[in-house]
N, C-alpha and C positions, 0 to 999 in steps of 0.2 A: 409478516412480522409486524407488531402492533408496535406502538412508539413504547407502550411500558416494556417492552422485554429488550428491545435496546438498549445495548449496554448494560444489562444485569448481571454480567460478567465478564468485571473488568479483572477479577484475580486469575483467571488465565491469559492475559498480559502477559509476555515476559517481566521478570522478576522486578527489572530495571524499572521498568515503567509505572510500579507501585510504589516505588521506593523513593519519596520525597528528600533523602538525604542524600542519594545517589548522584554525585555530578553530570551524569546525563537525565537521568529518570526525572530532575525535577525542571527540565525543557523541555518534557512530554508535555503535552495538552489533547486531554480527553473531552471529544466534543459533543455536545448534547443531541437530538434527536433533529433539529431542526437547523443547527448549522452541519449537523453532517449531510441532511437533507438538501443544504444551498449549493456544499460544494462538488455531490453529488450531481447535479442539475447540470455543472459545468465543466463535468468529466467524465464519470461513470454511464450517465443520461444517454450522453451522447451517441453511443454503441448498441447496437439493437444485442438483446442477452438469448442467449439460448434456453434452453427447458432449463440447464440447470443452475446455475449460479456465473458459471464462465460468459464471455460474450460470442457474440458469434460471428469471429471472422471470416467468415464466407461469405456473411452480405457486409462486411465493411472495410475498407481495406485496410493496411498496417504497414509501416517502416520495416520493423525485421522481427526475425523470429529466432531465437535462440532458446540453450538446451543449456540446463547445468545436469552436474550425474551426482554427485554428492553435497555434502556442506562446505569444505573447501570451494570447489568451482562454483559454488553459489556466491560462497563470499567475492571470488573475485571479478563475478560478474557483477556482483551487487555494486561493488569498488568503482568496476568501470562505468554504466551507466547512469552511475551518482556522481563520478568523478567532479563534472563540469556546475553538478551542481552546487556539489560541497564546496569547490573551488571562488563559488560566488556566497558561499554563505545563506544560501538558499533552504527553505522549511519544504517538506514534503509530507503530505497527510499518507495515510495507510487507512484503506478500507480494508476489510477482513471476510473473507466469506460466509462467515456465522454471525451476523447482525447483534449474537449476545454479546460479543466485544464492542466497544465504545470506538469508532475512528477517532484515529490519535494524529496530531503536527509533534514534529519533532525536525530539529535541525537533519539536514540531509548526511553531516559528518556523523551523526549518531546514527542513524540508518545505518551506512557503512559499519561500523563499527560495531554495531550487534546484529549485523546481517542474518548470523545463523541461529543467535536468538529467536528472533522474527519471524525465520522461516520454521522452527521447531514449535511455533504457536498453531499454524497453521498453512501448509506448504499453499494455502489458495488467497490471493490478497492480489491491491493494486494498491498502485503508488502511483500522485499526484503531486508532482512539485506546484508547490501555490503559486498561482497565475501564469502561472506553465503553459504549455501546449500538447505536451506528452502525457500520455499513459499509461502506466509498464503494470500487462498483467502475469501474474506469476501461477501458476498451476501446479498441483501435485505433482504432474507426474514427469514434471523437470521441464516442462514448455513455458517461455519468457515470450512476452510478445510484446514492442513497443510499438505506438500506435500515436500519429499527429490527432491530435482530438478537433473533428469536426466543427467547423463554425454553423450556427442555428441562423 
């Protein structure tokens, strides 16, 4: 994926997230190729990736592994391992598995809050609370897996 087709499609976004008069949508922050590239470097980087886009936890290890089965038990998984974040008011980036989306910050309450937006974009994505240490990757086929991000 070349830097020009990064983010050339940011209208498959949830709707929120286009919508500058939206009370959550305009705390989105769509980020360009090379700050999605820094903060990349200090999350995503870290995890050796598989053939396909997922990481490969079999050479890394992980905190835990959980399962949602619909968009309800999504959302309240979302709830829960946002909880502590939202709690402090804390920004969390969203990497997307199709590079055409732009990684977006967004306060961690608004995460929650359109969890099943989010995940109707594309059920394969990670979340990075900024300056964090966790990793939460989410998969299609309802596999959550948090993960303490390696130190370099």
């Amino acid at each position: 994926m070349t830097e020009h087709a990064y983010g050339s499609r940011p209208d498959y976004l949830p709707s929120f997230m286009n919508d500058p008069n939206d009370e959550d949508g305009c705390q989105v922050v769509k980020l360009g190729w090379t700050e999605s590239r820094e903060l990349e470097m200090v999350s995503l980087n870290r995890f050796p990736p598989t053939f396909s886009a997922a990481l490969d936890w079999d050479a890394s290890s992980y905190d835990s592994r959980l399962w949602w089965d619909d968009e309800d038990d999504w959302g309240r998984l979302a709830a829960n391992l946002l909880a502590d974040h939202a709690a402090r008011s804390e920004t969390i980036a969203i990497f997307w598995g199709n590079l055409l989306l732009p990684t977006v910050t967004l306060p961690a309450e608004v995460v929650v809050r359109h969890s099943t937006e989010i995940l109707d974009v594309g059920p394969h994505f990670w979340m990075y609370p900024l300056g964090g240490s966790v990793l939460i990757e989410c998969l299609m086929d309802g596999q959550v897996t948090v993960a303490s991000i390696p130190h370099t």
